[in-house]
Chimera marker file (.cmm) of the C-alpha trace (Angstrom):
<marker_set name="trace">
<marker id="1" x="178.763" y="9.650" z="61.618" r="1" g="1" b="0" radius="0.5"/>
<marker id="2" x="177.523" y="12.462" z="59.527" r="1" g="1" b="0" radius="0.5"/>
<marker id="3" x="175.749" y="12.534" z="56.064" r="1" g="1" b="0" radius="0.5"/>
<marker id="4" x="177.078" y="14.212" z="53.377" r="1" g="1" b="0" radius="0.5"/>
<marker id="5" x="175.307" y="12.600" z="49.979" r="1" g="1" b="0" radius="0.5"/>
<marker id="6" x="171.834" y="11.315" z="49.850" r="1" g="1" b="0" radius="0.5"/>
<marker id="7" x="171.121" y="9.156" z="46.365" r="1" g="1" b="0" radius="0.5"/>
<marker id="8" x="169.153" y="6.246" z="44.480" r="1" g="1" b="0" radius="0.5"/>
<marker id="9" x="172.414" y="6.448" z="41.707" r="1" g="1" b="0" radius="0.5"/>
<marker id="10" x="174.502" y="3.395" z="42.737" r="1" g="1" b="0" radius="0.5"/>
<marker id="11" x="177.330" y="4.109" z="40.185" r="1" g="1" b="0" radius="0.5"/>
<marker id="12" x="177.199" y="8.035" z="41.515" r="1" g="1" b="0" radius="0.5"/>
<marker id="13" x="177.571" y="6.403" z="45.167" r="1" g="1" b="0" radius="0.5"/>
<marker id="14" x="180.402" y="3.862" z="44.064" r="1" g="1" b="0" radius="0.5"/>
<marker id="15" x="181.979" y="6.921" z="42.816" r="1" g="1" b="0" radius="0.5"/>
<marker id="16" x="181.731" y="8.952" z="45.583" r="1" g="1" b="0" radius="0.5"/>
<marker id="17" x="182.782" y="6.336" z="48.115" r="1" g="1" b="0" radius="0.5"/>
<marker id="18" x="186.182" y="5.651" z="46.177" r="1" g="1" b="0" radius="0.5"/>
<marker id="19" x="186.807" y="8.808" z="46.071" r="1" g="1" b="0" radius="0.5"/>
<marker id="20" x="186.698" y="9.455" z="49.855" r="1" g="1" b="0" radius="0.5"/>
<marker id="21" x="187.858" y="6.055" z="50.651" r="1" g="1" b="0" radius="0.5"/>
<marker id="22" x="191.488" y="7.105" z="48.189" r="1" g="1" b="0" radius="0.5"/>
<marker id="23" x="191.523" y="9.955" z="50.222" r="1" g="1" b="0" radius="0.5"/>
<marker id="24" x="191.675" y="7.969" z="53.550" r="1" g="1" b="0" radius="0.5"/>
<marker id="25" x="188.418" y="8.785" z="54.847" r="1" g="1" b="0" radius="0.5"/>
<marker id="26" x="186.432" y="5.565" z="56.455" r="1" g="1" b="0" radius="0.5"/>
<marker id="27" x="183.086" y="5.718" z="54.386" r="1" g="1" b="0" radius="0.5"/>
<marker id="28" x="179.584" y="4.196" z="55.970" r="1" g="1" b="0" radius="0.5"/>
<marker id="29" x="177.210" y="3.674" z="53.329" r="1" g="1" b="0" radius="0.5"/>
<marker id="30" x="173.659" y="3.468" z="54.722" r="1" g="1" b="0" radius="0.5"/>
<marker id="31" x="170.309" y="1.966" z="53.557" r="1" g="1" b="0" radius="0.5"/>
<marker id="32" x="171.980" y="-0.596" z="50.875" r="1" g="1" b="0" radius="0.5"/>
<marker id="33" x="169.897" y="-3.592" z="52.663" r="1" g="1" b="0" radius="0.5"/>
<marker id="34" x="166.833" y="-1.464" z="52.723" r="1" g="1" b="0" radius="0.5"/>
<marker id="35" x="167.329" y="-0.654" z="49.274" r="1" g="1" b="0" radius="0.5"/>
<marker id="36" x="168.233" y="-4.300" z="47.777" r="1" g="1" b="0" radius="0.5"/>
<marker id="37" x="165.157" y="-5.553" z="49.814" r="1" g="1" b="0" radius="0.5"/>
<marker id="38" x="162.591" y="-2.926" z="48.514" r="1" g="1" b="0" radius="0.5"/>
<marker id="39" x="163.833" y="-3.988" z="44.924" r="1" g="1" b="0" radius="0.5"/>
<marker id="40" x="165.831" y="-1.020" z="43.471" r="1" g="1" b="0" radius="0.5"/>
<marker id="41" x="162.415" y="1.220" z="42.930" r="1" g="1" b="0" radius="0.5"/>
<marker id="42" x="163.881" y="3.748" z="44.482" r="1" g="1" b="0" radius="0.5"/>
<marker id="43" x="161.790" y="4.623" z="47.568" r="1" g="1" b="0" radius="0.5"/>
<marker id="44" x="164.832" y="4.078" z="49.881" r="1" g="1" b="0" radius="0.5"/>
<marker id="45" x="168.189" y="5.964" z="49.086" r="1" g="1" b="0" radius="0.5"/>
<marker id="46" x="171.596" y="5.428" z="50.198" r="1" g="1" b="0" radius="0.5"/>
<marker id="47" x="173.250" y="7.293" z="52.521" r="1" g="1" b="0" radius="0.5"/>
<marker id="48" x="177.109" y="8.599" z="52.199" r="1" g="1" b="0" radius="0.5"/>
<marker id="49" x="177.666" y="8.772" z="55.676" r="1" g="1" b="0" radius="0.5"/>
<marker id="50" x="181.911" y="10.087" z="57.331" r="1" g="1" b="0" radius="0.5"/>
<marker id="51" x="182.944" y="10.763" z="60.851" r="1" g="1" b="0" radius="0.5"/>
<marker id="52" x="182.541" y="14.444" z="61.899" r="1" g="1" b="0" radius="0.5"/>
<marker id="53" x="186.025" y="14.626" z="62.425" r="1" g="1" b="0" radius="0.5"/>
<marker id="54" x="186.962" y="13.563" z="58.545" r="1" g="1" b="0" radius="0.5"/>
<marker id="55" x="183.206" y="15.774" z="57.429" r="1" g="1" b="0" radius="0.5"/>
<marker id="56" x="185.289" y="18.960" z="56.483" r="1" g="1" b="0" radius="0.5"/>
<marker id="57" x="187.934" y="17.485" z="54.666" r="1" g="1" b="0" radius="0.5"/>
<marker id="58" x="185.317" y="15.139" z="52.747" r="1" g="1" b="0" radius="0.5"/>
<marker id="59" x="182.931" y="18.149" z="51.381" r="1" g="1" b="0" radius="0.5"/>
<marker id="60" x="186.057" y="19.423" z="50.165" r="1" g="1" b="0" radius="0.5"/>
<marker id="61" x="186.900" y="16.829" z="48.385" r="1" g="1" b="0" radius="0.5"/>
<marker id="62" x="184.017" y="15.978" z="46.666" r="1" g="1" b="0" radius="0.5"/>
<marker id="63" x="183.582" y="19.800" z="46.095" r="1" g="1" b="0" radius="0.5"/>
<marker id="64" x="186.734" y="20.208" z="44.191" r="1" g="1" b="0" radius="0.5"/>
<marker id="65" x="185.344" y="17.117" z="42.354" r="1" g="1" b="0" radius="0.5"/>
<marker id="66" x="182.896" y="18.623" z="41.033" r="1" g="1" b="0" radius="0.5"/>
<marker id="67" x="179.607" y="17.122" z="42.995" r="1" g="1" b="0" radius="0.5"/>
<marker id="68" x="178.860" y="20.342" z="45.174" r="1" g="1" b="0" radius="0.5"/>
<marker id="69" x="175.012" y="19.760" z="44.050" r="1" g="1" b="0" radius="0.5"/>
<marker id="70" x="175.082" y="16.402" z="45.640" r="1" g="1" b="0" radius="0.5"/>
<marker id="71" x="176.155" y="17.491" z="49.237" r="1" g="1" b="0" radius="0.5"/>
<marker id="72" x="173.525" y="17.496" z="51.801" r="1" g="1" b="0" radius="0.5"/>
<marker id="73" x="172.995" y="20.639" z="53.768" r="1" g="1" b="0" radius="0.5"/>
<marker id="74" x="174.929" y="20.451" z="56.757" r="1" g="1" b="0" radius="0.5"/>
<link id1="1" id2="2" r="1" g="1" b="0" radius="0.2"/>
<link id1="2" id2="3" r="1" g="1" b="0" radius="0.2"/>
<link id1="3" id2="4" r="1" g="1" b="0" radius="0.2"/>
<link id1="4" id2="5" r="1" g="1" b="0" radius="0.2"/>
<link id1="5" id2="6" r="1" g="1" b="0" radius="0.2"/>
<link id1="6" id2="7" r="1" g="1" b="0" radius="0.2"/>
<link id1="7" id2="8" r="1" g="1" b="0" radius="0.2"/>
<link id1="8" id2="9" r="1" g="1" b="0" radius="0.2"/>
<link id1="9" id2="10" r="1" g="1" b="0" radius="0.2"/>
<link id1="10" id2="11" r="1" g="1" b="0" radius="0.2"/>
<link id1="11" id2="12" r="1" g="1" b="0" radius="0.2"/>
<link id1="12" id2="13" r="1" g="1" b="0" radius="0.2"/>
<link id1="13" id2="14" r="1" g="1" b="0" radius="0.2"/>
<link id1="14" id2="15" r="1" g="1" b="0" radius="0.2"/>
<link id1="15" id2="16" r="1" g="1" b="0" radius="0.2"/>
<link id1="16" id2="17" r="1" g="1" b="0" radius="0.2"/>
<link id1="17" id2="18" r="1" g="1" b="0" radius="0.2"/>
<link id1="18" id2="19" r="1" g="1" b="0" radius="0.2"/>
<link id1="19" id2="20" r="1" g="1" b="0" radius="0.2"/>
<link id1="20" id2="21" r="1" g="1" b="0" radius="0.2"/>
<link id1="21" id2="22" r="1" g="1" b="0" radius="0.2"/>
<link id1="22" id2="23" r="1" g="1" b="0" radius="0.2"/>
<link id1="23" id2="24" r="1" g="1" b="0" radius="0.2"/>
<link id1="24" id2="25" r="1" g="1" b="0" radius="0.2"/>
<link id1="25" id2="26" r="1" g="1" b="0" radius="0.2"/>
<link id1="26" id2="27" r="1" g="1" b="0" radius="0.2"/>
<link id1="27" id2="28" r="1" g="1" b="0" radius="0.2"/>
<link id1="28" id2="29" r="1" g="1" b="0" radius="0.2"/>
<link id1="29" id2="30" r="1" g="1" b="0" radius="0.2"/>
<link id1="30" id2="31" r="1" g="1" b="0" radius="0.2"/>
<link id1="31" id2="32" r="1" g="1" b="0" radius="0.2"/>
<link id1="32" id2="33" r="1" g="1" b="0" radius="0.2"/>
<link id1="33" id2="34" r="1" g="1" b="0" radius="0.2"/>
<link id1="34" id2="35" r="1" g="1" b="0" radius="0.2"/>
<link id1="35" id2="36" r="1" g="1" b="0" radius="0.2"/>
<link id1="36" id2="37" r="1" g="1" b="0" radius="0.2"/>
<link id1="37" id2="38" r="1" g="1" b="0" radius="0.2"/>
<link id1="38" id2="39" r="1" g="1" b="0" radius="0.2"/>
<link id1="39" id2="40" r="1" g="1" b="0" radius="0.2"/>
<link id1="40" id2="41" r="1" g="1" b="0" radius="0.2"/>
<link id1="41" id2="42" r="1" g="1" b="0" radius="0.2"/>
<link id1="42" id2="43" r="1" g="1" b="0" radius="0.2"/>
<link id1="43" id2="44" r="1" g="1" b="0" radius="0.2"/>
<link id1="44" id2="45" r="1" g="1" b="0" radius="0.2"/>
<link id1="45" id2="46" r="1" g="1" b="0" radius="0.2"/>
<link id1="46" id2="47" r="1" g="1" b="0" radius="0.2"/>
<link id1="47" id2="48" r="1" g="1" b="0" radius="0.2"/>
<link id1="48" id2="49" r="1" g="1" b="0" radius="0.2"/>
<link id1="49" id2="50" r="1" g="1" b="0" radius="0.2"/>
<link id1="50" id2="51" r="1" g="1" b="0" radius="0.2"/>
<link id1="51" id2="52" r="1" g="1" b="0" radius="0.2"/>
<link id1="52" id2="53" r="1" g="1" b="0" radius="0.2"/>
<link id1="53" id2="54" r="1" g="1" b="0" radius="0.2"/>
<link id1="54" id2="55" r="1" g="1" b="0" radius="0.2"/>
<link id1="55" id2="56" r="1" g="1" b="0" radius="0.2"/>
<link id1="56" id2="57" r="1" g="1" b="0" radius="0.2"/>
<link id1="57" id2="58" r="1" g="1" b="0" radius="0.2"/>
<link id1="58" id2="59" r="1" g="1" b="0" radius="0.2"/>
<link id1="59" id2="60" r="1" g="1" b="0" radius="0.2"/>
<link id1="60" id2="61" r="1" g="1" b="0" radius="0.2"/>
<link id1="61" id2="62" r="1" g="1" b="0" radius="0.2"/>
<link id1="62" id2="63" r="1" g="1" b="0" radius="0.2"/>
<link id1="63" id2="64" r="1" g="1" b="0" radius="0.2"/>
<link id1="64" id2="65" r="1" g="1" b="0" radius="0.2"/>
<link id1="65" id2="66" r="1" g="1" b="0" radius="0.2"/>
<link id1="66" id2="67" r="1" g="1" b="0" radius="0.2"/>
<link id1="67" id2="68" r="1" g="1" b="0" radius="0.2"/>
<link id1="68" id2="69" r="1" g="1" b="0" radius="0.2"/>
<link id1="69" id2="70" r="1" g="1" b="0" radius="0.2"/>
<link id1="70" id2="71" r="1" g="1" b="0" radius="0.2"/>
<link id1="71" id2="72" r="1" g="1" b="0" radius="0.2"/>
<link id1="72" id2="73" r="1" g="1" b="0" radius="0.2"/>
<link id1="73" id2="74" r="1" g="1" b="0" radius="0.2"/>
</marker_set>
């Protein structure tokens, strides 16, 4: 699994995911427990995490979506 997005924004996240997920690509989001657990306060954010073999395909996507800023380097 790679990651692709890095973010405390659950609704940005939500987003993101459905978007991949409508596209076909199996989505992994990471750190939800940590986050839930360390109440919301930011100091742990979730990870957008894809299998390398889908990570081309899903940069594109969100890309022509319009969330190029949120990519991770990679």
């Amino acid at each position: 699994m790679v990651e692709i997005v890095r973010t405390n924004d659950i609704v940005l996240m939500g987003y993101l995911q459905s978007l991949l997920e409508n596209a076909k690509i199996p989505v992994l989001i990471a750190d939800t427990h940590i986050s839930a657990l360390e109440g919301m306060i930011g100091a742990f954010p979730r990870r957008l995490m894809v299998p390398e073999d889908h990570e081309r395909q899903a940069r594109r996507i969100l890309r022509e979506a319009g969330f190029e800023a949120e990519l991770r380097l990679g």
